[in-house]
C-alpha positions as CSV (number, residue, x, y, z in Angstrom):
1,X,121.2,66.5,-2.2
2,X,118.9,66.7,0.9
3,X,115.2,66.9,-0.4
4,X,112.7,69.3,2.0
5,X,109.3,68.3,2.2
6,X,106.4,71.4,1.1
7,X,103.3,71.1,3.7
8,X,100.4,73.8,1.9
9,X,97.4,74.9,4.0
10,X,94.5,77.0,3.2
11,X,93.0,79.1,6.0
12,X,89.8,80.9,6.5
13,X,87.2,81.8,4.2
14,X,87.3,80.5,0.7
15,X,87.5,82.8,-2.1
16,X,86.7,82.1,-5.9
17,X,90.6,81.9,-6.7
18,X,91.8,80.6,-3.5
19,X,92.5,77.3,-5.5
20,X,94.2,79.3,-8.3
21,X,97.2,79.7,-5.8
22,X,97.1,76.2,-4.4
23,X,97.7,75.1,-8.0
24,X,100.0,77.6,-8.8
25,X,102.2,76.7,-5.9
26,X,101.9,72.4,-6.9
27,X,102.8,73.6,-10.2
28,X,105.7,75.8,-9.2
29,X,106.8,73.3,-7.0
30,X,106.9,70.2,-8.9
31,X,109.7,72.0,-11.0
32,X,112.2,72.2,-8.4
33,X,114.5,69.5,-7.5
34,X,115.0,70.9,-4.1
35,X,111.6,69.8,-3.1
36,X,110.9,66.4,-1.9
37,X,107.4,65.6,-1.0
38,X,104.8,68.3,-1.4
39,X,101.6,68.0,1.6
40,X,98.4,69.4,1.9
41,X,96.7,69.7,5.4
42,X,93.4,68.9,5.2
43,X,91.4,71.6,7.0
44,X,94.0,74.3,7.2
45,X,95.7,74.3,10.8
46,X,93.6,71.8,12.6
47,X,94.4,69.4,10.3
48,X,98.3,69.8,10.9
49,X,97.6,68.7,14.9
50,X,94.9,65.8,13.6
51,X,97.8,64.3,11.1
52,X,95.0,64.8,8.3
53,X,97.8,65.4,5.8
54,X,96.9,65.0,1.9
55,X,99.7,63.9,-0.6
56,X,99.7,66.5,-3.3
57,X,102.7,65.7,-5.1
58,X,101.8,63.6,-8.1
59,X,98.4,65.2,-9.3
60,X,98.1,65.1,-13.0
61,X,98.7,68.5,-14.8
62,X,95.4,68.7,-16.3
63,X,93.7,68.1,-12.7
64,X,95.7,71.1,-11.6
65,X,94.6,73.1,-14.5
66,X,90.7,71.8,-13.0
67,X,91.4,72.7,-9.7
68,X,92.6,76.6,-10.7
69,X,89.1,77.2,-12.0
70,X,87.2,75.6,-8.9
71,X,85.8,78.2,-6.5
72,X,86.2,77.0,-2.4
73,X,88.9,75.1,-0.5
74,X,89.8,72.2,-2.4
75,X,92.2,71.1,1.0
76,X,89.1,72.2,3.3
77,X,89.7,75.2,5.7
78,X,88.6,76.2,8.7
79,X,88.6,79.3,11.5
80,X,90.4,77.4,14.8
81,X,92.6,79.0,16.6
82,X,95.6,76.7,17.9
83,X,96.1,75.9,21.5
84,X,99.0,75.3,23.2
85,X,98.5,71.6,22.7
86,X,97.3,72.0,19.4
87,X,100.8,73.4,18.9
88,X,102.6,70.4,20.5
89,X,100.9,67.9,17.8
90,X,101.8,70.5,14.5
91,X,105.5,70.5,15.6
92,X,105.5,66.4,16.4
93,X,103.5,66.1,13.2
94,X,105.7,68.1,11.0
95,X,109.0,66.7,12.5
96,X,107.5,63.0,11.9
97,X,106.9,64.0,7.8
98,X,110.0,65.9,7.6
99,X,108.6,69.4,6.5
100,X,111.1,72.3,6.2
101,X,108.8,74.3,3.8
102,X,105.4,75.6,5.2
103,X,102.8,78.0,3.2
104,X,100.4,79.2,4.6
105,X,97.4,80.9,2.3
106,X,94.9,82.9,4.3
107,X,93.4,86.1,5.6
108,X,94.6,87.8,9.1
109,X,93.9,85.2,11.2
110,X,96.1,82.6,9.0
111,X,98.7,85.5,8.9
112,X,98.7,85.4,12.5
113,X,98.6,81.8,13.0
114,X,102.0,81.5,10.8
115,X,103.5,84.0,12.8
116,X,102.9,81.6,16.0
117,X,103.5,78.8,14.4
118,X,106.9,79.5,13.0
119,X,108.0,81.3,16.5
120,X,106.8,77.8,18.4
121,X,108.7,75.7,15.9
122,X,111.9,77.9,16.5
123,X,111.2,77.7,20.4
124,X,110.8,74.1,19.4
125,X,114.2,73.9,18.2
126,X,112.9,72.7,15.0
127,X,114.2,74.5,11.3
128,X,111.1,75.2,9.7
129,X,110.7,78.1,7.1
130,X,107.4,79.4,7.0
131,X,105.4,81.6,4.5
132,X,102.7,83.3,4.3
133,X,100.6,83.8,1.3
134,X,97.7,86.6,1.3
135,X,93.9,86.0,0.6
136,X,90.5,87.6,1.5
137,X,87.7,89.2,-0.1
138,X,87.6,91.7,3.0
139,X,90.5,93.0,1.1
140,X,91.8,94.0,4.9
141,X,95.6,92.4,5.1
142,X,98.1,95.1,5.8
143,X,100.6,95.9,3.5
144,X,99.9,94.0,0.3
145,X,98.1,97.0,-2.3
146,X,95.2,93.7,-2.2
147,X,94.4,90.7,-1.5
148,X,93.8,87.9,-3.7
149,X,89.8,87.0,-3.9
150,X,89.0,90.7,-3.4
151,X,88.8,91.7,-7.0
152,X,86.6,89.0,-7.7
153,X,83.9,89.6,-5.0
154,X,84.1,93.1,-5.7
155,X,83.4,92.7,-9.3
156,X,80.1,90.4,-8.2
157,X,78.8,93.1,-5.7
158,X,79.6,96.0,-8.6
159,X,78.1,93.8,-11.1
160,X,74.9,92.7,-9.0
161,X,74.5,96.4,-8.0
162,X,74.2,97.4,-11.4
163,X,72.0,94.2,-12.4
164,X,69.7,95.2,-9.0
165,X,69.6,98.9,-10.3
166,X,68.2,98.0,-13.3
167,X,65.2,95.5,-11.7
168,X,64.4,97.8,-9.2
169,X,64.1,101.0,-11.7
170,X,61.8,98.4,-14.0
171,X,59.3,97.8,-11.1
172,X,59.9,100.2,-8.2
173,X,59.7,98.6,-5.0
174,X,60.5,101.8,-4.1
175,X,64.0,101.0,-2.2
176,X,66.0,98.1,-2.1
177,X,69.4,97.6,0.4
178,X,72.2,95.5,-0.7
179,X,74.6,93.6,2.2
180,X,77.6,92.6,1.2
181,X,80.4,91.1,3.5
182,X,83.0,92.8,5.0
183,X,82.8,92.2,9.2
184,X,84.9,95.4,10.4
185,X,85.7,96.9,6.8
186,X,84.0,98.5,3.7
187,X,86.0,97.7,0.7
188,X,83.3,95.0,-1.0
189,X,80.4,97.8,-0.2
190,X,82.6,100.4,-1.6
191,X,83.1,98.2,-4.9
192,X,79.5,99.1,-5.7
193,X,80.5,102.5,-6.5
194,X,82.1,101.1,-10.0
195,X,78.5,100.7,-11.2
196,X,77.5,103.8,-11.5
197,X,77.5,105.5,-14.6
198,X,75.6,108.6,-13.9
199,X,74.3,110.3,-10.8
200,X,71.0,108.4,-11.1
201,X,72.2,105.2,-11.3
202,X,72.5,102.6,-8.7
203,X,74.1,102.4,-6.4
204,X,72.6,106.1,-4.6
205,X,73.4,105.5,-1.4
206,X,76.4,103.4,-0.3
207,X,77.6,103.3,3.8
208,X,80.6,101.6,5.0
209,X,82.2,100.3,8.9
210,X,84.9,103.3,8.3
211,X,82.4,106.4,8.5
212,X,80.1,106.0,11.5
213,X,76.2,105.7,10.3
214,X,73.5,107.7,11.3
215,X,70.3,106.8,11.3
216,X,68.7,109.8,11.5
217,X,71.0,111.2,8.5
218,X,70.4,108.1,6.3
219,X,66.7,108.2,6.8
220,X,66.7,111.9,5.3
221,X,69.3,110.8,2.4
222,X,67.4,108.2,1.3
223,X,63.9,110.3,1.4
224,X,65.5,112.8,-0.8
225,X,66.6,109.8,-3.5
226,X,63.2,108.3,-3.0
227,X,61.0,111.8,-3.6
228,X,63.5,113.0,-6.4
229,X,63.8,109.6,-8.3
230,X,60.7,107.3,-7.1
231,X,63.2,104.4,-6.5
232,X,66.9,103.7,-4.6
233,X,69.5,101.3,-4.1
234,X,71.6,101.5,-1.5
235,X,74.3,99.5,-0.4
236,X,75.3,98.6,2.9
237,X,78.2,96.5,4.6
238,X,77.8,93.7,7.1
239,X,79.4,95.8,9.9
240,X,78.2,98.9,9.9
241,X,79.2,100.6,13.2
242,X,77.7,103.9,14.9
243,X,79.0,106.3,16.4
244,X,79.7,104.5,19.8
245,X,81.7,101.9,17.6
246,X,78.7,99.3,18.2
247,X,77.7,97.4,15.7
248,X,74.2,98.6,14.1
249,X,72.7,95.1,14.0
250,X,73.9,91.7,15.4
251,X,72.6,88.4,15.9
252,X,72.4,87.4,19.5
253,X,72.0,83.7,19.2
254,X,75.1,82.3,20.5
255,X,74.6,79.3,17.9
256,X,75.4,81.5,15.4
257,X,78.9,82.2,16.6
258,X,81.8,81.5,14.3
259,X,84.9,79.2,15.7
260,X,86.4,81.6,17.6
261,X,83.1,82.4,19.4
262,X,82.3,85.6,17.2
263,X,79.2,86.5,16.6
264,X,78.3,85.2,13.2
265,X,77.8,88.8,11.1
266,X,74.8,90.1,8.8
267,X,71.6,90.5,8.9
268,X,72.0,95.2,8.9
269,X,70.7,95.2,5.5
270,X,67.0,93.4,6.7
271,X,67.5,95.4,10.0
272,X,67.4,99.0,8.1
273,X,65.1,97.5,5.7
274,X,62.6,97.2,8.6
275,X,63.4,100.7,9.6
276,X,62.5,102.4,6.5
277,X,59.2,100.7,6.2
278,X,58.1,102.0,9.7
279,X,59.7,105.6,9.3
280,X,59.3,106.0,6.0
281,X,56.4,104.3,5.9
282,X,57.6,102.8,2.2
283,X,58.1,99.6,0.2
284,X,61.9,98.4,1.3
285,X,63.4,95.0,0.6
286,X,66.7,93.2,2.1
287,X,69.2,91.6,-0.4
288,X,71.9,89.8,0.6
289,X,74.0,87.3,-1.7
290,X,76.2,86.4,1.4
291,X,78.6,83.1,0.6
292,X,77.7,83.9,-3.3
293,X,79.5,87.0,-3.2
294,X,82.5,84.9,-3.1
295,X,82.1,81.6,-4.8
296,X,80.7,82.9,-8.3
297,X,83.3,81.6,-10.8
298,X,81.5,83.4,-13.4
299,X,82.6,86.6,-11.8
300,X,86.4,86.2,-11.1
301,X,88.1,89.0,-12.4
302,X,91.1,88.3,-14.6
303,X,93.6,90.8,-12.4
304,X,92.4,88.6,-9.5
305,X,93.5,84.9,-11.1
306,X,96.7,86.7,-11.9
307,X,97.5,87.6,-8.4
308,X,96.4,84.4,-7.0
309,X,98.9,82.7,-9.2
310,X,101.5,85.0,-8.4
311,X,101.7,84.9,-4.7
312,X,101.5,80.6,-4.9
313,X,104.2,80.8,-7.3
314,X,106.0,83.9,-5.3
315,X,105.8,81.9,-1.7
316,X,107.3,78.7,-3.2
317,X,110.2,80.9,-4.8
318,X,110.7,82.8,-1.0
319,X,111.0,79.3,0.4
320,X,113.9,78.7,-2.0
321,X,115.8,81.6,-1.2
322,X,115.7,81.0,2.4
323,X,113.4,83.4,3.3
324,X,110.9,82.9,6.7
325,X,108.6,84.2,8.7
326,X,107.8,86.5,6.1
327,X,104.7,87.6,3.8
328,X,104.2,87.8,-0.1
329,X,102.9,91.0,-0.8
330,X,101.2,92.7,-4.0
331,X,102.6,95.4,-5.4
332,X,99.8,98.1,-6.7
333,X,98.9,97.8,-10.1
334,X,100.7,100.0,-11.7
335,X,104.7,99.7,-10.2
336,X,106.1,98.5,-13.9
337,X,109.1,97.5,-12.0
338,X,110.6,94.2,-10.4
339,X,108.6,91.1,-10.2
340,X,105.0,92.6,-8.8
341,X,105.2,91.5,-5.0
342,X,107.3,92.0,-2.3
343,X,108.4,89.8,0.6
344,X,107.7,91.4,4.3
345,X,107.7,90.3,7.2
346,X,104.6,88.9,9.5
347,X,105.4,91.3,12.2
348,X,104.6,93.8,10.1
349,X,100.8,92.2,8.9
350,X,99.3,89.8,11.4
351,X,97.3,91.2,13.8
352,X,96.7,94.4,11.9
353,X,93.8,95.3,9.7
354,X,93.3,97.1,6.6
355,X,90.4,100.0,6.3
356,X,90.0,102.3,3.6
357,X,92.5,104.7,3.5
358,X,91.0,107.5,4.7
359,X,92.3,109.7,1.9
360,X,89.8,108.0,-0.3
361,X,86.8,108.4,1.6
362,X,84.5,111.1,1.1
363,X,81.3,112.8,2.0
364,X,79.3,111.8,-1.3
365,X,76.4,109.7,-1.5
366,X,78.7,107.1,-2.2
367,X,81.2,107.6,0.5
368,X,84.1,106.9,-1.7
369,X,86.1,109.7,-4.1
370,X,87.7,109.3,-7.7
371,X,91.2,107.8,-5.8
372,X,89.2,104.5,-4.6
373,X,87.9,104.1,-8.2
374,X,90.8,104.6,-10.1
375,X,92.0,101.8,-7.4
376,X,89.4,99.5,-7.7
377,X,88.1,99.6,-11.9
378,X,91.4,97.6,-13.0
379,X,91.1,95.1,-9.9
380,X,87.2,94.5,-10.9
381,X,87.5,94.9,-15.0
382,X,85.0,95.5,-17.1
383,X,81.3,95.5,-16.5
384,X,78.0,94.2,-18.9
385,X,76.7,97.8,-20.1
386,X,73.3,98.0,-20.5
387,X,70.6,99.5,-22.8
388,X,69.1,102.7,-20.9
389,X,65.2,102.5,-20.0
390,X,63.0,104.3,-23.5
391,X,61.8,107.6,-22.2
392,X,58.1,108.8,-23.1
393,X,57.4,110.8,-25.7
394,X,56.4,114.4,-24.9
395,X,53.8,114.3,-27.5
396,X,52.9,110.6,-28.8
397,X,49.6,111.2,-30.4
398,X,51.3,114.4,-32.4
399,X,48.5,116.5,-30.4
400,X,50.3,119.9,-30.2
């Protein structure tokens, strides 16, 4: 029997279960004897062209059962877009180990990267199946119901909002805003939603890149909060766009530019925070968890570790039945039929994002309706529910 050597790369940004699925694949690879040697790259693409190539295939089970609970890249990943010569050196390099297998975890730029990969290899000449295997906290891949690491992330910012609600309502400041990633979607701002319990509870105001924002209008919402409850929380996302499709705030400094020379995002939620305290002439503070958002182990949602097994353990089993060029993609929650994912192809996901569906946006101080909540409570789980803040008495004293 001809062995085929497994070459695994992680892509983009990390995500608290993004090792989950690299363990989940060693583990489901190491059981089949039509694997030969299983690879890592060491920082995702670029490493392929650089030759940095890790051996994977004899770590110990109980390292693997470590490295499924470790938050980050444990193979090191990066943004970099492959050149033309960039592609030379991944063919020459994957010829020269022999790899016929190639997964490929990441977010929509990985997505696309496999798609270019596996069409240069066939150009190439060279028989290569390649795979690949969804993750993002954006939540923004199209096709798959979600992505692995979004359930997570979402649970931090619902939990946090919840946690900020209750500081905040101790001590007023009056008005806090809370930034959470997301560069041209809302889905971890929309997460917040799940903390509410009641009207007055945090989050009050929530504004997402799918509705265009208003200053004007978000100023007037957040004086009516402010005058009817003496305190707010709102939530905002990264890239919040108005009405022009510009971004509402963005860094300048062309240091701060990612590897593909994008603007590096953030900063709205001190931006507006500025803006309330000279129009509304009130207390307003910035709060942004940024990277922490997505590497809090203590928040990774138990649906989330699930799917990130699933699609490692999903993309080695496509491999095996000769499938290529193709996706693993999540199945919503509740299909009770067939194995949970489906296999699609690339065409149909790289270079295509994923917004709120429209049908689940609304006009609410929220900006999200009962459908994304019903969508999102059995991604996040359960929250920590808290002990409501002692009201006065009417009459302490017993003066009548």
């Amino acid at each position: 029997m001809n062995l085929e050597n497994l070459l695994v790369v992680q892509g983009g940004g990390p995500t608290p279960v993004l090792n989950a699925t690299l363990s989940s694949i060693l583990k489901e690879a190491s059981q089949h004897n039509k694997i030969g040697r299983i690879f890592g790259s060491k920082s995702s693409v670029a490493g392929i062209a650089r030759g940095e190539i890790i051996d994977l295939g004899h770590v110990p089970h109980a390292e693997l059962d470590q490295l499924r609970m470790t938050p980050g890249a444990a193979l090191g990943s990066s943004r970099s877009k492959p050149s033309p010569s960039d592609l030379d050196l991944i063919v020459k390099n994957l010829r020269r180990l022999d790899v016929r297998h190639l997964l490929l975890i990441g977010g929509n730029g990985t997505m696309r990267g496999a798609e270019v990969i596996g069409q240069f290899c066939r150009d190439a000449a060279y028989d290569i199946q390649v795979i690949g295997i969804p993750k993002t906290v954006d939540n923004d891949i199209a096709v798959t119901d979600r992505c692995p690491g979004y359930a997570s992330a979402a649970r931090y910012v619902a939990q946090s909002t919840r946690d900020l609600g209750m500081d905040i309502h101790s001590l007023p400041q009056p008005v806090s805003i809370f930034e959470t990633m997301g560069r041209d979607v809302g889905w971890l701002a929309a997460a917040s939603a799940a903390a509410r319990l009641s009207e007055d509870d945090a989050p009050h105001l929530v504004y997402l890149p799918e509705q265009p924002f208003d200053t004007e209008k978000f100023l007037s919402d957040l004086d009516r909060v402010v005058v009817r409850l003496g305190w707010a929380v709102v939530v905002v996302s990264e890239g919040l766009r108005n009405s022009s499709g510009n971004l509402v705030y963005e860094t300048r400094d062309p240091s701060q530019a990612d590897a593909l020379q994008r603007p590096l995002p953030g900063g709205v939620g001190q931006f507006l925070a500025g803006t309330v305290a000279n129009r509304l002439k009130i207390r307003c503070r910035a709060e942004k968890p940024g990277l922490l958002g997505r590497s809090s182990m203590l928040h990774v949602s138990l649906r989330d570790l699930v799917d990130a097994e699933l699609v490692g353990q999903a993309g080695v089993r496509a491999l095996l039945a000769g499938h290529s060029q193709e996706m693993v993609a999540l199945r919503p929650v509740q299909a009770t039929r067939g194995p949970g994912y489906d296999i699609v192809p690339l065409s149909a996901v790289a270079g295509k994002d994923r917004p709120i569906p429209a049908a689940w946006l609304s006009s609410t101080p929220t900006s999200v309706n009962d459908g994304f909540l019903e969508y999102v409570r059995p991604l996040i789980g359960d929250l920590l529910v808290y002990h409501s803040h002692f009201k006065p008495s009417l009459d302490p004293f017993g003066v009548s």
